[in-house]
C-alpha positions in Angstrom: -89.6 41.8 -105.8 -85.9 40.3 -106.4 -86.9 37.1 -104.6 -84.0 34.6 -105.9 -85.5 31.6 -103.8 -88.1 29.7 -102.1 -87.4 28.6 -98.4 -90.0 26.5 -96.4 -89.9 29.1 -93.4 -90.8 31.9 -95.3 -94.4 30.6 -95.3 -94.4 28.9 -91.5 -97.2 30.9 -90.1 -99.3 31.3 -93.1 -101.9 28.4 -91.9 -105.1 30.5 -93.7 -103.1 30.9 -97.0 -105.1 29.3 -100.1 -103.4 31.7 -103.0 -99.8 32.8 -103.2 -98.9 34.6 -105.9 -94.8 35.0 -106.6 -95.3 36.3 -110.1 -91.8 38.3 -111.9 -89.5 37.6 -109.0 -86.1 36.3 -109.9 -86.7 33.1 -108.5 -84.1 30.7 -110.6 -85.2 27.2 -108.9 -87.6 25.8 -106.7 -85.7 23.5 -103.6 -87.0 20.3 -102.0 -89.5 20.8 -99.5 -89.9 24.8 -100.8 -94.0 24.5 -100.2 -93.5 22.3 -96.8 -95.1 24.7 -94.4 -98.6 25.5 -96.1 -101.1 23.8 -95.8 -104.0 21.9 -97.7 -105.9 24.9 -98.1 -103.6 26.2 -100.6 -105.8 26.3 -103.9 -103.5 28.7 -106.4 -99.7 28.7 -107.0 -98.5 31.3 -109.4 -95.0 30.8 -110.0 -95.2 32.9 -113.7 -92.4 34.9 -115.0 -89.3 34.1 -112.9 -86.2 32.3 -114.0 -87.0 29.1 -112.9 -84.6 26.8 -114.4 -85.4 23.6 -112.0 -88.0 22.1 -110.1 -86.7 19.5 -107.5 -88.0 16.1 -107.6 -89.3 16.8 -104.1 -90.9 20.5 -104.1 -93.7 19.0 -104.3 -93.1 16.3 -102.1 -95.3 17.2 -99.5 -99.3 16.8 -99.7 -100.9 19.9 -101.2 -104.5 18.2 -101.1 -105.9 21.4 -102.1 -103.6 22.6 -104.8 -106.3 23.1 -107.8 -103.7 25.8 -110.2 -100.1 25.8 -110.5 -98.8 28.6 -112.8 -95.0 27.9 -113.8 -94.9 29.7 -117.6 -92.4 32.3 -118.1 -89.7 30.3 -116.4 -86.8 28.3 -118.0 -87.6 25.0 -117.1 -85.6 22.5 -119.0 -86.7 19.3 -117.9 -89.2 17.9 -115.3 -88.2 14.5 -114.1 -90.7 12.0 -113.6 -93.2 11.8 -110.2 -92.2 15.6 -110.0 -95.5 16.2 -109.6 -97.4 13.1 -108.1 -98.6 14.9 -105.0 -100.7 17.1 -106.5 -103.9 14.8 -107.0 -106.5 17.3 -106.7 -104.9 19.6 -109.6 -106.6 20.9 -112.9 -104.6 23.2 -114.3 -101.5 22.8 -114.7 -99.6 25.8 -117.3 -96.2 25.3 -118.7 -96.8 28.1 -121.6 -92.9 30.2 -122.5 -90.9 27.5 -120.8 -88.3 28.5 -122.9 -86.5 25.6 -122.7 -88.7 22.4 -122.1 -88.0 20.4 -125.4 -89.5 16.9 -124.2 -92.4 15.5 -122.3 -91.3 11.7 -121.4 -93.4 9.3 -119.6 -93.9 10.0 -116.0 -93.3 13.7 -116.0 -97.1 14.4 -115.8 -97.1 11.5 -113.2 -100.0 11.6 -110.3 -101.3 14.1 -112.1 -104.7 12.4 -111.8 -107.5 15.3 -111.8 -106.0 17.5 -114.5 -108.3 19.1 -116.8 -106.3 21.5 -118.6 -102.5 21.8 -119.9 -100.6 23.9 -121.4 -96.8 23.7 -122.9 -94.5 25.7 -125.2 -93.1 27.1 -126.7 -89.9 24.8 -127.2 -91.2 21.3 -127.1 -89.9 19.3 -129.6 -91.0 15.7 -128.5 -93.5 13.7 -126.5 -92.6 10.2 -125.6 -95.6 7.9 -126.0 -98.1 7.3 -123.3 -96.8 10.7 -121.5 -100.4 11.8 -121.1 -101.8 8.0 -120.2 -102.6 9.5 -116.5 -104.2 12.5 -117.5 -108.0 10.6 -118.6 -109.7 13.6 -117.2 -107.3 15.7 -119.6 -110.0 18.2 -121.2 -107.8 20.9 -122.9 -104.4 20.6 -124.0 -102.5 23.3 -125.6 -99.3 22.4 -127.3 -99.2 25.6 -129.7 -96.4 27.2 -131.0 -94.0 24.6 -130.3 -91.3 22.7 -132.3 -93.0 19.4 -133.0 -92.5 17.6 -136.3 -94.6 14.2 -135.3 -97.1 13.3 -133.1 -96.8 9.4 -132.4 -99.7 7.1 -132.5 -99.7 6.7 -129.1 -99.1 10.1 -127.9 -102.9 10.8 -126.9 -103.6 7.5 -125.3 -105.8 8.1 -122.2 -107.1 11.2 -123.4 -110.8 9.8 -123.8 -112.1 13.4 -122.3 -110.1 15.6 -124.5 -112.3 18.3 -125.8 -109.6 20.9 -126.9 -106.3 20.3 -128.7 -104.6 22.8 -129.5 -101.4 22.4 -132.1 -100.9 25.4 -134.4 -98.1 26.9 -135.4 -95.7 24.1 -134.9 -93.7 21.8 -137.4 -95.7 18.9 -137.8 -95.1 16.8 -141.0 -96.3 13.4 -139.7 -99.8 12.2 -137.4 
């Protein structure tokens, strides 16, 4: 497909839908209100290999109750500002993997995200502010792999007390 974007009315009469699946369109950002018109049966969002350079502050303004996977990796998201994503309560996974150019996770981006189990980010990251994960305390797996990091703050896991998988090979670190 050579989708370039998301408009609310595209899904108007999709009331049933719980997966929807827009992997290697050419989607280059996602507008406010893009996911309006579905509903909270939607379970699965896969968003993977498009150009994504944005995500509004409000795409996700709406309630998506039932929104348990969001796929965004492959895209070219530079920056997610902060409650981006505080609608999405009931999420768990949440993957960010070949966001080409996502260098920094500062508090508030993972916002709301209150139910998330598993993360993934890469491969450009090249700092976390402290305390960016201190919503995520049902946080099981995070994957931070083959990124650019050089430190990892004292405070960069607090919150995590259900972390069971941390993954951070192959990046730069020199200092814990």
């Amino acid at each position: 497909n050579c989708l370039k974007e998301l408009k609310s009315e595209y899904f108007r009469c999709l009331s049933s839908l719980d997966t929807l699946n827009m992997y290697r369109n050419e989607l280059i950002a996602l507008s406010s209100m893009a996911f309006s018109q579905l509903s909270a049966r939607l379970e699965l969002v896969s968003l993977s290999d498009n150009g994504v350079e944005s995500v509004d502050v409000n795409t996700f303004s709406v309630s998506l109750a039932g929104l348990r996977m969001l796929y965004l990796d492959g895209n070219l998201i530079d920056a997610i500002d902060s409650y981006t994503f505080q609608n999405l309560s009931s999420l768990r996974t949440l993957d960010l993997k070949n966001s080409s150019r996502l260098v920094e996770l500062c508090q508030g981006s993972l916002a709301g995200l209150v139910s998330l189990e598993k993360l993934s980010v890469g491969p450009e990251l090249v700092h976390i502010e402290d305390n960016a994960f201190a919503e995520l305390a049902r946080l099981k797996s995070l994957d931070l792999s083959h990124n650019k990091l050089t430190r990892i703050a004292r405070e960069t896991f607090a919150g995590l007390a259900n972390l069971e998988s941390l993954k951070l090979n192959s990046n730069h670190i020199v200092s814990i």
